[in-house]
N, C-alpha and C positions, 0 to 999 in steps of 0.2 A: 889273372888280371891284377892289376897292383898301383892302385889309386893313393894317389898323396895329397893328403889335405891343408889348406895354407889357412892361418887364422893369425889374427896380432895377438889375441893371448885367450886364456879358458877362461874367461869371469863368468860368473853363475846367471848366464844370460838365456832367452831363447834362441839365437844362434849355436850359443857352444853344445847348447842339451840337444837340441837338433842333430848335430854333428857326430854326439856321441852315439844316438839313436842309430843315424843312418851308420857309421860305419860300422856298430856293434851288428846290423842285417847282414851288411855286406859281405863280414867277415862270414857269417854261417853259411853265407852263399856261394865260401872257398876264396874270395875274393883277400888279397893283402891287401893291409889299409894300415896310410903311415902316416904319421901330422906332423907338420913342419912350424911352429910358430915363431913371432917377431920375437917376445917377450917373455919368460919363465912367470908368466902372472896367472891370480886366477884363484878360483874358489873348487873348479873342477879340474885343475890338473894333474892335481893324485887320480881321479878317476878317468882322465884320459890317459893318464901310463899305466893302467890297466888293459886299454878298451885297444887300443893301438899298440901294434909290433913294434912300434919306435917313433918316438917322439923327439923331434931336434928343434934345438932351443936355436935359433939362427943367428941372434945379438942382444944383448942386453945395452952397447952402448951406443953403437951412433945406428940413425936409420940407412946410412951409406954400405955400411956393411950387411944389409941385407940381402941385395942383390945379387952379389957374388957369391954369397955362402950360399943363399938359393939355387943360381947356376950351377954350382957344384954339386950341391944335393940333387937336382935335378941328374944332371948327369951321372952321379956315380950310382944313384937305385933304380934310376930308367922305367918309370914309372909309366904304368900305358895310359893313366889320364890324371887330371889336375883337377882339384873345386875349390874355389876357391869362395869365399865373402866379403864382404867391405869393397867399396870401388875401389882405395889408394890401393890395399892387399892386390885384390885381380890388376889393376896398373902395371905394380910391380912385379909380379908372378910375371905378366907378359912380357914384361922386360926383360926377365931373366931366362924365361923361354927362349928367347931370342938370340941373347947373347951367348947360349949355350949350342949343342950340339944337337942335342935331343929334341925334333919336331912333335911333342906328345900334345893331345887337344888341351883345351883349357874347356871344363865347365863355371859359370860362374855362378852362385845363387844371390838371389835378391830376395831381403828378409826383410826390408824394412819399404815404406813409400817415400816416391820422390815429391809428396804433398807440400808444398810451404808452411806445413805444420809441421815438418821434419826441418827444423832448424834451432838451433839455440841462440837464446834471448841475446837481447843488443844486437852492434852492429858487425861485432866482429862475429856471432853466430850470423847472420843475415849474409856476407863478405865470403864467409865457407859454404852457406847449404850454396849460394852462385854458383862457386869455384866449384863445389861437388857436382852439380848438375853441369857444368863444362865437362868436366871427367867424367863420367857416365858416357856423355854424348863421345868421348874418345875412347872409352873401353869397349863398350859394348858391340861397334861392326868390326874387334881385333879378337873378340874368344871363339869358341868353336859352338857353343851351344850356352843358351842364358834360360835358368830354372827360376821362374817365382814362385811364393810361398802361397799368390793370394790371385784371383781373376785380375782385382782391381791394382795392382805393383804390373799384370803382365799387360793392360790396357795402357797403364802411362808407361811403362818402358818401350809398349811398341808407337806410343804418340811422342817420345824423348827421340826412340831414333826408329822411322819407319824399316830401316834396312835392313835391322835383328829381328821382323816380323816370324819369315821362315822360320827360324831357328829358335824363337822364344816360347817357350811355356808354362804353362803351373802343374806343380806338383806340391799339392797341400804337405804338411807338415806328418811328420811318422810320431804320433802320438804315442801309441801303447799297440803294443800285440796282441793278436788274436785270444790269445790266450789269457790275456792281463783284460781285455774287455769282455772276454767268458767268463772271468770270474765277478767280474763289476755286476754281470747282466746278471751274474745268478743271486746276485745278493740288492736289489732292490730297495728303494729307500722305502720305509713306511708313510704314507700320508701323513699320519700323526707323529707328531713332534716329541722328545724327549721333554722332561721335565725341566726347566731351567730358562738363562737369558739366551736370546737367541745368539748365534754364533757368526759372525759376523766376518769373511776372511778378504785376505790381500795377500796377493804372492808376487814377488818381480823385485828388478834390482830400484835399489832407493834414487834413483833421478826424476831429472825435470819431466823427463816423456812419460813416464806411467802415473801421472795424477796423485799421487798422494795423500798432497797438499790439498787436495781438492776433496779427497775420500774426509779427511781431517775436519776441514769448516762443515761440510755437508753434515758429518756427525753432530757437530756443535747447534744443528739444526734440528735434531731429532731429541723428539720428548720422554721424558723418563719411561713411559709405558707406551708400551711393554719394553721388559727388560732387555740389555742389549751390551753384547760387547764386541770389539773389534782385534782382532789378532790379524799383524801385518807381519808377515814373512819376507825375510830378504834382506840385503845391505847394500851400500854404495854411498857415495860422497852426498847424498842428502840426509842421512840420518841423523844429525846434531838437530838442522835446520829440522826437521819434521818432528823428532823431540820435544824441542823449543815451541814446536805448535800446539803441538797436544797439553802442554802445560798451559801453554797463555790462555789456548779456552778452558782450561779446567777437567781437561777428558783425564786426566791418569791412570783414573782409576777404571776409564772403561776400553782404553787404547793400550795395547801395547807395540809395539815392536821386537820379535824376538829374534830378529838375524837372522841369516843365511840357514836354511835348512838344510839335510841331505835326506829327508823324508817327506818331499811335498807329498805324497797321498797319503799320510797318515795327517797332516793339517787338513785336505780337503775331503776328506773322507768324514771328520769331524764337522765338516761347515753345512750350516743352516743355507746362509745363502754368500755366493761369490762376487765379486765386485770386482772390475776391470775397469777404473779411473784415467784410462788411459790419453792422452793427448793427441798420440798416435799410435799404429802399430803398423805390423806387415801381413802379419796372420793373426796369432793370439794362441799359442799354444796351451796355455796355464788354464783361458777359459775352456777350450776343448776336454780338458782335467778334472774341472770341474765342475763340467756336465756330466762325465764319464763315474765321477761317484754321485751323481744326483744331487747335488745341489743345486738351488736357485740361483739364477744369474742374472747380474746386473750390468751393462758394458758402457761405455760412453761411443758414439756413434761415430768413431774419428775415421779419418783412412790410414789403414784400410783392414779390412779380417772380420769383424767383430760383426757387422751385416750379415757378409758371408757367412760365415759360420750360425748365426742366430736367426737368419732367413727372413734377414727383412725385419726382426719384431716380432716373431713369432711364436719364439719359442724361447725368448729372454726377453729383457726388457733395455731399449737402445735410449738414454737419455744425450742430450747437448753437451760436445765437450766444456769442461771448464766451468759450467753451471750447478753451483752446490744446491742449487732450491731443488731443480730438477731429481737430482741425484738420491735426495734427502727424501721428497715426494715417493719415489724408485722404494727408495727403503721402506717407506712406511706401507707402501703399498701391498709388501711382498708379504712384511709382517702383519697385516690385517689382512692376508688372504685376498686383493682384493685382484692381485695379479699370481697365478700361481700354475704352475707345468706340473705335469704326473711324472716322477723321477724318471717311470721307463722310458717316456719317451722323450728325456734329454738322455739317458745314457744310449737312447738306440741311434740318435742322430750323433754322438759321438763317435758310436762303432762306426762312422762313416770312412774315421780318418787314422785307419788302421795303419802299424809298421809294415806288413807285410804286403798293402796296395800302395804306398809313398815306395818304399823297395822296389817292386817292381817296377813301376815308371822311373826310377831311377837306372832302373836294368836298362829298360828299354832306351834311356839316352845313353848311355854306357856303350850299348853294345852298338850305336847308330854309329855312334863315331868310332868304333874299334873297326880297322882295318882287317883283321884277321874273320876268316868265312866260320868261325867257331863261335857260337852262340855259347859261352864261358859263363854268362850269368842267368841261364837260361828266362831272360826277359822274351815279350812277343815282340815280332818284329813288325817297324813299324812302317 
């Protein structure tokens, strides 16, 4: 089997870390897996020309040359399936299916919600999330099969377009393997706390959608005691601007920012308690992360993942997006015990969302659409 993956570029997103995830199963499961991107960008694409046989850069200058270089690429490695992300990405992929020779399916995943909180500010974001949800509505009854990350992403895609009903599903996100959450389980957090301020974390790229800015004033809310610092992991085009904020209230000395990581589990293996400021999401990989080393979690209630995955409020704590009193109440709460989970039992609902069951069900659409009577990635048939 010999799956080719289509992305605009590797930024240190949860898309691309997904991507690597899943084709890094695939491949142990015999399968070639090849990535084709728009753009040479990215904070993981040393580690996807690692994880993939071959990585092709398809343009670096006009978006017009995409599609032929795709066509060709499609054609000359004859690939028995496609997956694609991003609607314009799956658009163009299908166009270049098209214009090619090779009938191979197209899978598409859906990472993110199509909620009106998925739009960027002003009118010229309001004018695109439109136009994206037009395109949605024309990609989606033109692929072979549509994977969401989340119930609630596969509820509005089949109310976006009832006709991808049949064909659309979720398949949660491939967190950590069996073996990386055998080792978590075997090591348990202790109820009692180490000595010191409490630790405070944030992991995701620096943008408008994962709240920051919001994690930022909520701090500026919180009282000296007990002690408290906050370490934000990650970069992207809001880091000046969130800088700027941490100063104007006065946090410097209890915020940092330390950039892009290549060892989120030794930041959340470290963390007191996890924080997920988010506007929106699709799933929430980072907080499944950071259940999985036992820390406390804090999510904002946006669509869509963060429910799902915390059960309602169950077993984190879901405050109102955008709302720093809330959020800040959230903190203090955790820190006075007055909201508080037993480690096991956030790392055991983590072991929910194993590599090796996202894999599978990946098999299992794999092999729906594979025309040949040979079960090649030995998924159940479905």
């Amino acid at each position: 089997m010999k799956i080719l993956f289509v992305l605009p570029r590797m930024v240190g997103g949860g898309v691309e870390r997904v991507t690597l995830n899943l084709a890094t199963a695939l491949r142990q499961r015999g399968a070639e897996c090849r990535l084709a991107l728009r753009r040479a960008e990215g904070e993981m694409l040393a580690e996807a020309q690692q994880v993939f046989a071959s990585v092709d850069i398809l343009t670096d200058v006009s978006l017009w040359q995409f599609i032929p270089r795709l066509t060709a690429l499609i054609d000359t490695a004859q690939p028995t399936h496609i997956i694609t992300a991003f609607t314009d990405i799956g658009l163009l992929t299908w166009i270049a299916r098209r214009r090619g020779k090779a009938k191979v399916p197209i899978i598409h995943g859906i990472h993110n919600t199509h909620a009106f909180a998925n739009r960027r500010p002003g009118m010229i974001g309001l004018l695109r999330y439109l136009l994206n949800r037009q395109l949605d509505r024309l990609l989606y009854p033109r692929v072979d099969a549509i994977v969401c990350v989340s119930k609630g992403i596969e509820a509005e895609v089949k109310a976006c377009c009832p006709s991808a009903a049949s064909y659309t599903r979720t398949i949660y996100n491939p967190v950590a393997t069996k073996v990386q959450i055998a080792h978590c389980l075997q090591n348990p957090r202790q109820r009692e706390r180490h000595a010191g301020p409490w630790r405070i974390v944030g992991l995701g790229r620096l943008t408008e959608q994962k709240g920051f800015d919001v994690l930022i004033k909520a701090a500026g809310l919180l009282p000296a005691s007990p002690p408290w610092q906050i370490d934000i992991y990650g970069d992207g085009p809001l880091r000046a601007v969130l800088q700027q904020s941490i100063q104007r209230h006065g946090l410097q000395d209890r915020i940092t920012l330390h950039g892009y990581t290549t060892d989120p589990a030794s930041a959340l293996d470290h963390a007191d308690v996890f924080v997920l400021p988010s506007r929106h999401e699709g799933f929430g990989l980072v907080l499944v992360e950071a259940m999985l080393h036992g820390a406390q979690v804090i999510a904002t209630d946006c669509p869509q993942g963060p429910r799902e995955i915390l059960q309602s409020g169950r077993i984190g704590q879901l405050v109102p997006v955008e709302n720093t009193r809330a959020l800040a109440e959230a903190l203090q709460g955790t820190m006075r015990r007055k909201f508080w989970i037993d480690s096991a039992e956030l790392q055991n609902r983590a072991s929910c969302f194993s590599t090796e069951e996202s894999t599978e069900q990946w098999a299992n659409v794999l092999n729906e659409l594979n025309h040949s009577p040979k079960n090649l990635l030995g998924g159940r048939q479905l």
